[in-house]
MIDOSE-1310 file (N, C-alpha, C; in nm, 2 decimals, decimal comma, always signed):
residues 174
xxxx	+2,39/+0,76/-1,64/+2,38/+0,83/-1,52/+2,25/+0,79/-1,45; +2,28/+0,77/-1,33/+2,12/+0,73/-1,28/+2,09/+0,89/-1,19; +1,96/+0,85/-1,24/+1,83/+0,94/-1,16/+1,83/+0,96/-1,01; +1,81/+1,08/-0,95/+1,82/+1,08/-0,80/+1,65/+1,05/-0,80
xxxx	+1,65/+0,99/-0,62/+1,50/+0,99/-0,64/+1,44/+1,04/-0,51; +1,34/+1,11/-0,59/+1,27/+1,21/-0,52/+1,13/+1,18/-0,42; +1,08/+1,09/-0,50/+0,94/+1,08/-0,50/+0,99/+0,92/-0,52; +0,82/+0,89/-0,41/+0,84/+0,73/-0,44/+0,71/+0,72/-0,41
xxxx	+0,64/+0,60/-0,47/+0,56/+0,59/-0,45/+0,50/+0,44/-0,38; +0,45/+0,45/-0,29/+0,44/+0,34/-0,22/+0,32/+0,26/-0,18; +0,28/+0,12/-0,26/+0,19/+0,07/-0,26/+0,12/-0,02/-0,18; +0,02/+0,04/-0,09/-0,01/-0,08/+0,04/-0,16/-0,11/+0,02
xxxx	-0,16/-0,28/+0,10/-0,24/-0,38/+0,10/-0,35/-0,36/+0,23; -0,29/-0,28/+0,29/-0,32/-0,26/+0,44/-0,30/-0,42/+0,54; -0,22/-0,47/+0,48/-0,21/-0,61/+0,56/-0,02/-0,60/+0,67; -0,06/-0,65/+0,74/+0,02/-0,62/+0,82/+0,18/-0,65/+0,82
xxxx	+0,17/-0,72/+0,68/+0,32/-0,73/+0,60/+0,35/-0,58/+0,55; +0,28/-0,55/+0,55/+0,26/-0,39/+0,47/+0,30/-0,27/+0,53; +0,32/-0,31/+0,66/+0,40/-0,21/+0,76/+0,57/-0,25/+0,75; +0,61/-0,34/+0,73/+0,75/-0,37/+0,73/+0,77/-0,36/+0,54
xxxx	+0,70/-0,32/+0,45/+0,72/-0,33/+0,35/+0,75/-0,13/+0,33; +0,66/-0,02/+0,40/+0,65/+0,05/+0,43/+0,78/+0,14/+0,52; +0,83/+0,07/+0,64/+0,94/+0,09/+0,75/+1,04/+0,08/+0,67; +1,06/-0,04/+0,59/+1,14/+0,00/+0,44/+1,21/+0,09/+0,33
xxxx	+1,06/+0,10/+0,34/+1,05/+0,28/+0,21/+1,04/+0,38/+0,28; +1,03/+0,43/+0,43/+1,06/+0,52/+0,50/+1,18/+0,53/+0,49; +1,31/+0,41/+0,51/+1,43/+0,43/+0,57/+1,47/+0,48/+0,42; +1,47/+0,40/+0,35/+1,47/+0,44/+0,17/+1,48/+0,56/+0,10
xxxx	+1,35/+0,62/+0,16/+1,32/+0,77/+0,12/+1,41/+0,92/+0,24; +1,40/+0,87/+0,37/+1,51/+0,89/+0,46/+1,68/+0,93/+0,39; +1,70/+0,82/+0,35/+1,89/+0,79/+0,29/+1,86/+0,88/+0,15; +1,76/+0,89/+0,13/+1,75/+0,94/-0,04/+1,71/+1,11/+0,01
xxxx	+1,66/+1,16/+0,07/+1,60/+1,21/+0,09/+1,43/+1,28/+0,02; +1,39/+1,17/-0,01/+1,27/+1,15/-0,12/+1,14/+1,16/-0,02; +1,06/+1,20/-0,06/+0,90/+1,23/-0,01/+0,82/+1,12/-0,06; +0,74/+1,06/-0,03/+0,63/+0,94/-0,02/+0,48/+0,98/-0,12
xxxx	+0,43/+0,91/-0,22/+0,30/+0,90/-0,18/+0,22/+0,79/-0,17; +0,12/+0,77/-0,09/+0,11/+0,64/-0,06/+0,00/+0,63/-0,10; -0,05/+0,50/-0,15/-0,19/+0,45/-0,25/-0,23/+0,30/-0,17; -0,36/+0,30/-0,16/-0,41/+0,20/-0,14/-0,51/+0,21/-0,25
xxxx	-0,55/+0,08/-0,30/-0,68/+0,05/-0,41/-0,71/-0,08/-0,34; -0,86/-0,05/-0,36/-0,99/-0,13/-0,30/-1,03/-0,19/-0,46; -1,01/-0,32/-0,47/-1,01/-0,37/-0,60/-1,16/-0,43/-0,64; -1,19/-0,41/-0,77/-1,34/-0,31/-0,85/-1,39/-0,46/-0,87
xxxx	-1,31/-0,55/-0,91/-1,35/-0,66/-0,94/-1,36/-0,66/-1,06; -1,36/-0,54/-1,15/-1,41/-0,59/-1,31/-1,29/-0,60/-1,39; -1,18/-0,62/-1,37/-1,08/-0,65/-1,46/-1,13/-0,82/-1,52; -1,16/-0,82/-1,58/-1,20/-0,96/-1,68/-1,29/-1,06/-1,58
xxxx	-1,30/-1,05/-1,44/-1,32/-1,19/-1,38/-1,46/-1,18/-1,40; -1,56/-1,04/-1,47/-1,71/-1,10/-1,50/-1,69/-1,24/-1,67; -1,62/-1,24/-1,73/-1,56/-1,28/-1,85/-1,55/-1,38/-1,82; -1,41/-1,43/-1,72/-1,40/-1,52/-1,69/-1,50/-1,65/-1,60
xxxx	-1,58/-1,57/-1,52/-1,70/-1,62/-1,45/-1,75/-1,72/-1,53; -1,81/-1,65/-1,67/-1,91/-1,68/-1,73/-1,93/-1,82/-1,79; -1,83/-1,86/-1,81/-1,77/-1,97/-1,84/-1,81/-2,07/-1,73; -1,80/-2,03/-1,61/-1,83/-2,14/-1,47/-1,93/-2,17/-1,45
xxxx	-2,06/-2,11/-1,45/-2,21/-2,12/-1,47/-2,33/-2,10/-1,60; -2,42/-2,16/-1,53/-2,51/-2,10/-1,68/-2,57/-2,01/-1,65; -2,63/-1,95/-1,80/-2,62/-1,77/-1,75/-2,78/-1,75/-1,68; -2,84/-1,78/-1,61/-2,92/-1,77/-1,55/-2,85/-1,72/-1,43
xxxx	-2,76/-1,76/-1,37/-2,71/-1,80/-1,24/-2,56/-1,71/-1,28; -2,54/-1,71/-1,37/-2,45/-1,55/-1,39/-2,55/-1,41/-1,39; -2,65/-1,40/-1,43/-2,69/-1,30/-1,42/-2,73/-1,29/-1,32; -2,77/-1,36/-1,24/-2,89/-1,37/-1,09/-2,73/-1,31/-1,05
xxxx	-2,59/-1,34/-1,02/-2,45/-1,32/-0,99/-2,44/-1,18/-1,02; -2,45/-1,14/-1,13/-2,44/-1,04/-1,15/-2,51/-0,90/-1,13; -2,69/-0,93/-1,09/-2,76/-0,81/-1,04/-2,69/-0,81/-0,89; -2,64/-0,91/-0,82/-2,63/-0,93/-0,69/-2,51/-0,81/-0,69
xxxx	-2,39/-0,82/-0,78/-2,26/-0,75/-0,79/-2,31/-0,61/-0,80; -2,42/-0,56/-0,92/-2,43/-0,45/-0,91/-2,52/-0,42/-0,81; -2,59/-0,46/-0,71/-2,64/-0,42/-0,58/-2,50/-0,39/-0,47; -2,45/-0,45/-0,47/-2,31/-0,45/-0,42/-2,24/-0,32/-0,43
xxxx	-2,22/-0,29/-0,51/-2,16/-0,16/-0,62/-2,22/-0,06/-0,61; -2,37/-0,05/-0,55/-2,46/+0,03/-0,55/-2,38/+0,08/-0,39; -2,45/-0,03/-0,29/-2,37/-0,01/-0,22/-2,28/+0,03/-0,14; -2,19/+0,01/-0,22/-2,01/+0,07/-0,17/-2,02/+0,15/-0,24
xxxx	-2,10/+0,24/-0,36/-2,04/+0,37/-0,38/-2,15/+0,46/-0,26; -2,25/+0,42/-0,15/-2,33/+0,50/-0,07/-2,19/+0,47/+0,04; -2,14/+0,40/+0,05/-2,04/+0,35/+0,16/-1,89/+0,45/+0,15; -1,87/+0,45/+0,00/-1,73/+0,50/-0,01/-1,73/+0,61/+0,08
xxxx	-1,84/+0,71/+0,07/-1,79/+0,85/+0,13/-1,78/+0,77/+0,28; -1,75/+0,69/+0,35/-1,72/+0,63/+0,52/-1,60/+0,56/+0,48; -1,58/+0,51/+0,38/-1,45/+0,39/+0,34/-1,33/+0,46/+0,34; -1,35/+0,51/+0,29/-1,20/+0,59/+0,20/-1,13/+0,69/+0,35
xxxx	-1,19/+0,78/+0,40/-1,15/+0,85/+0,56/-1,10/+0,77/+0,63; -1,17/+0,66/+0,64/-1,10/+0,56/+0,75/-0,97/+0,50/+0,71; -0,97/+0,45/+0,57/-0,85/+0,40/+0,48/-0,72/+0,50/+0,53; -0,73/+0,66/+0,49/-0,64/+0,71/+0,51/-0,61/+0,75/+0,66
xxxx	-0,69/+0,74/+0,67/-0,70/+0,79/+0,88/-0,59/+0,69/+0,92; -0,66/+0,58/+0,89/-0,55/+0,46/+0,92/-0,37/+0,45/+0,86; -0,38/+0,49/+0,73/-0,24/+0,52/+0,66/-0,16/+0,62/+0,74; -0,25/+0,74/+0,75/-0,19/+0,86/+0,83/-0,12/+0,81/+0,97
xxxx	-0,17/+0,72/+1,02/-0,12/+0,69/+1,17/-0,02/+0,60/+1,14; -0,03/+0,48/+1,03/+0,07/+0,42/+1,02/+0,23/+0,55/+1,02; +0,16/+0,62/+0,95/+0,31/+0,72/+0,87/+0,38/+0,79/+1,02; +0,24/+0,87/+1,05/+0,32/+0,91/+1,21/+0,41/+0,84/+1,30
xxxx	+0,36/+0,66/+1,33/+0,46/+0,58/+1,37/+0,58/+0,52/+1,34; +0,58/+0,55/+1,21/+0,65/+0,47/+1,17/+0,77/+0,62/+1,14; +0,75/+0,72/+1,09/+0,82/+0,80/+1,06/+0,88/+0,81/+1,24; +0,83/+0,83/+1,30/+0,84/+0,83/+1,46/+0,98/+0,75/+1,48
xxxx	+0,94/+0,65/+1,46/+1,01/+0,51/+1,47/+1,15/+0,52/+1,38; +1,14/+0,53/+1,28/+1,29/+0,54/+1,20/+1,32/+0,66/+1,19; +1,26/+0,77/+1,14/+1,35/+0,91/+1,15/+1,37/+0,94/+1,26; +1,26/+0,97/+1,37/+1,26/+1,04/+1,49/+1,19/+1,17/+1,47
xxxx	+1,15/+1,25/+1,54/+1,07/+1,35/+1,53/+1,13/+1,47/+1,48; +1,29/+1,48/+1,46/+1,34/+1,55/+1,45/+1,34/+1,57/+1,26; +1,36/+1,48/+1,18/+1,36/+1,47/+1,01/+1,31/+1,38/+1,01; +1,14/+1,38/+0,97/+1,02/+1,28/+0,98/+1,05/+1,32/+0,79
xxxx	+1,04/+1,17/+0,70/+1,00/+1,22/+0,57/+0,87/+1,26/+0,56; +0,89/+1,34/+0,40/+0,72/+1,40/+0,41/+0,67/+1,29/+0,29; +0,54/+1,32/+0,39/+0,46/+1,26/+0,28/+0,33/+1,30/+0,21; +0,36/+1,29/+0,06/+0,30/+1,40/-0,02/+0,17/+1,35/+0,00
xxxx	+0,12/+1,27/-0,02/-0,07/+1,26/+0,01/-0,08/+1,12/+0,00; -0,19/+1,08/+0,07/-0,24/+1,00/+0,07/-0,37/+0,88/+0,03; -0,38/+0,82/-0,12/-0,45/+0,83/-0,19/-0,51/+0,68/-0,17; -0,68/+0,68/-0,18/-0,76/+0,57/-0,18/-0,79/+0,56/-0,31
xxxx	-0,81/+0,47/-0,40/-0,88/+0,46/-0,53/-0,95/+0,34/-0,55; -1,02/+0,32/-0,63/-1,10/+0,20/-0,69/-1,11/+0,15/-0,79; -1,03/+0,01/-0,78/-1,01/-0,01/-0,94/-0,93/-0,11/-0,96; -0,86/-0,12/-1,07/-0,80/-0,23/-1,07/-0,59/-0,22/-1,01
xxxx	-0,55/-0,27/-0,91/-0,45/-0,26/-0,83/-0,32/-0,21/-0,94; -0,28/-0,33/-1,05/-0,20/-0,26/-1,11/-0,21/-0,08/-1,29; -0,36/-0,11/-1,26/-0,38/+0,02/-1,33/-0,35/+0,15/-1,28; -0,41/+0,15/-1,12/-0,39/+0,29/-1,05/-0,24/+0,27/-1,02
xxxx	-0,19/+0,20/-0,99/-0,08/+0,20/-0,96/+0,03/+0,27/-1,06; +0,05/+0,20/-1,15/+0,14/+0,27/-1,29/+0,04/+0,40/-1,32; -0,08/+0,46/-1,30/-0,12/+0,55/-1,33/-0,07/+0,66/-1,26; -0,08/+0,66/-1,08/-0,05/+0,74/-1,00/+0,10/+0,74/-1,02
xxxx	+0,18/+0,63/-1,03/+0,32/+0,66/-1,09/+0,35/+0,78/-1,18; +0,29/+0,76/-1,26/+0,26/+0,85/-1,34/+0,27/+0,99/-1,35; +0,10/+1,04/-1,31/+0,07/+1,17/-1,30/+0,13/+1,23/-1,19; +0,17/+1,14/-1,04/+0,23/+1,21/-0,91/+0,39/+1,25/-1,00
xxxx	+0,43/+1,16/-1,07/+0,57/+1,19/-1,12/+0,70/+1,14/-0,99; +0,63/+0,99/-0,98/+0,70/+0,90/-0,91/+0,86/+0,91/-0,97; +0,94/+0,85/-0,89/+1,08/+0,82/-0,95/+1,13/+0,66/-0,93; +1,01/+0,64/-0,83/+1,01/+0,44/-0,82/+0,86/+0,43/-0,75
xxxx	+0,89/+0,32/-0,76/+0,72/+0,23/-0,69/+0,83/+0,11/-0,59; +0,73/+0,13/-0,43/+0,72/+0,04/-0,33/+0,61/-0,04/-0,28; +0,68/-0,15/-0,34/+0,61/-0,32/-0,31/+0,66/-0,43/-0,28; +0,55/-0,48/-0,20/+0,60/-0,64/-0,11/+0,51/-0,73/-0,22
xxxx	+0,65/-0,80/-0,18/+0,59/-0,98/-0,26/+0,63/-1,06/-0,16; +0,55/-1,17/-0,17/+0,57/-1,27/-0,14/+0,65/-1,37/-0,19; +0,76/-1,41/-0,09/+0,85/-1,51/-0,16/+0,83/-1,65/-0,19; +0,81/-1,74/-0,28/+0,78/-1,87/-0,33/+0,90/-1,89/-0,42
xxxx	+1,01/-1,91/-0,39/+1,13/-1,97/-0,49/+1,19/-1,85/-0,54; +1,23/-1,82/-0,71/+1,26/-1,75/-0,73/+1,18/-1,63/-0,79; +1,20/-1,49/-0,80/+1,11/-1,37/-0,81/+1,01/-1,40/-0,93; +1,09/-1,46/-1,04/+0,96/-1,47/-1,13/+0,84/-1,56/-1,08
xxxx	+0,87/-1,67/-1,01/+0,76/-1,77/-0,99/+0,68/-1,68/-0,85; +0,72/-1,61/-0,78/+0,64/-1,53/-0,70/+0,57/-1,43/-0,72; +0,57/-1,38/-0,84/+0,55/-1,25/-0,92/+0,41/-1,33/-1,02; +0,47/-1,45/-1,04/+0,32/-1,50/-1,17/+0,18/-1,45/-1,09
xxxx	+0,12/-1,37/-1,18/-0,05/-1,38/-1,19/-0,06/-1,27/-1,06; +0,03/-1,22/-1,02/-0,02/-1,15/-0,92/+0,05/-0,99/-0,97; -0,04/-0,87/-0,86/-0,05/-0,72/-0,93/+0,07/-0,69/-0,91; +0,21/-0,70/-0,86/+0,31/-0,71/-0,89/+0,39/-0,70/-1,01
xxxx	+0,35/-0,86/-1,10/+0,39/-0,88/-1,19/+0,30/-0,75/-1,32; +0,19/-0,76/-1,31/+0,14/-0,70/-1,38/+0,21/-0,55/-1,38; +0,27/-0,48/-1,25/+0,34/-0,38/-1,24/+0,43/-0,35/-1,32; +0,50/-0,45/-1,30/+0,65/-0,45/-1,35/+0,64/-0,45/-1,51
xxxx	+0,53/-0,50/-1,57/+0,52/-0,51/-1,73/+0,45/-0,37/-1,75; +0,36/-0,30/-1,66/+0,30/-0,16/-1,72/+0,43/-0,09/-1,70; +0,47/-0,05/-1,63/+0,56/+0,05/-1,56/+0,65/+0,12/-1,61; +0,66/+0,22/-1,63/+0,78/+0,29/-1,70/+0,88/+0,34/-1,55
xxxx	+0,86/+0,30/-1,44/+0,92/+0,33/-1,31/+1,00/+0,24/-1,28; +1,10/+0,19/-1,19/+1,17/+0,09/-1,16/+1,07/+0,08/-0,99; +1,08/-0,03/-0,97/+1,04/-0,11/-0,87/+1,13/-0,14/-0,75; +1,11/-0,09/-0,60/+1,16/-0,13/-0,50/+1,06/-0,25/-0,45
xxxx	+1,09/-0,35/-0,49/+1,04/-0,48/-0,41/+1,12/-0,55/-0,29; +1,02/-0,58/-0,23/+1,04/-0,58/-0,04/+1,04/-0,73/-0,02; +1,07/-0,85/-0,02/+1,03/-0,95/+0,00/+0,98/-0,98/+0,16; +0,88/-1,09/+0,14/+0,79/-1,11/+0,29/+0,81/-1,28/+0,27
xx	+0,78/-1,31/+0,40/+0,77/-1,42/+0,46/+0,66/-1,48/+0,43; +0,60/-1,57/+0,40/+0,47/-1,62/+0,40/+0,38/-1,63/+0,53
């Protein structure tokens, strides 16, 4: 028996593929009659690439790299409280239009909230799956041949192997 779906969770880049990946999961959630929540992540950088860095320079010139990172860090976390408002300010208008645009004003889907996070793209991702009590995840890939060779090394693929959710993937154009 399959599962009705209620809840979807829908993951955006803010890149402008990301509105047709989105106008998608509206019409999706529309025919299903399922509610939205939508996640953007501002990615932390520390998933392995200080590890892997290290290896490219000598450590003089990783560390001099690395105070620079955590001045950075310092930063964006005085910045976040201005970052994240705008993030969703921006999401919220996408949704207005676009629910506009395919439902019509009359049965706009709802959308349960709107979430910024920081961190690594496919951890929050299967996380917020998760705890929201998703019933799928919405994402664009980029097409290069076939799905697996488009999926290598990117937060995608990483999805599909954490995930206890099934995946609505959107394909895009390069």
């Amino acid at each position: 028996m399959v599962d009705q779906i209620k809840k979807i969770l829908f993951a955006s880049d803010l890149t402008e593929s990301s509105v047709e990946v989105f106008e998608k999961t509206v019409v999706l959630a529309s025919q299903t009659g399922a509610s939205i929540t939508i996640l953007h992540v501002i990615e932390d950088g520390s998933s392995g690439s200080q590890n892997r860095m290290i290896h490219l320079v000598d450590s003089k010139e990783y560390e001099r790299i690395r105070k620079e990172g955590q001045e950075m860090v310092k930063n964006i976390l005085i910045g976040k409280q201005r970052t994240i408002p705008v993030i969703q300010n921006a999401l919220q208008k996408l949704c207005d239009q676009t629910n506009g645009k395919v439902c019509g004003t009359d049965d706009p889907v709802v959308i349960d909230a709107i979430e910024v996070k920081y961190g690594s793209v496919p951890d929050a991702i299967t996380e917020l799956a998760e705890t929201a009590g998703c019933d799928l995840i919405a994402m664009g890939y980029y097409k290069r041949g076939s799905i697996l060779k488009a999926l290598m090394g990117r937060a995608e693929k990483a999805v599909m192997q954490r995930s206890k959710r099934p995946l609505f993937l959107v394909p895009l154009e390069l």
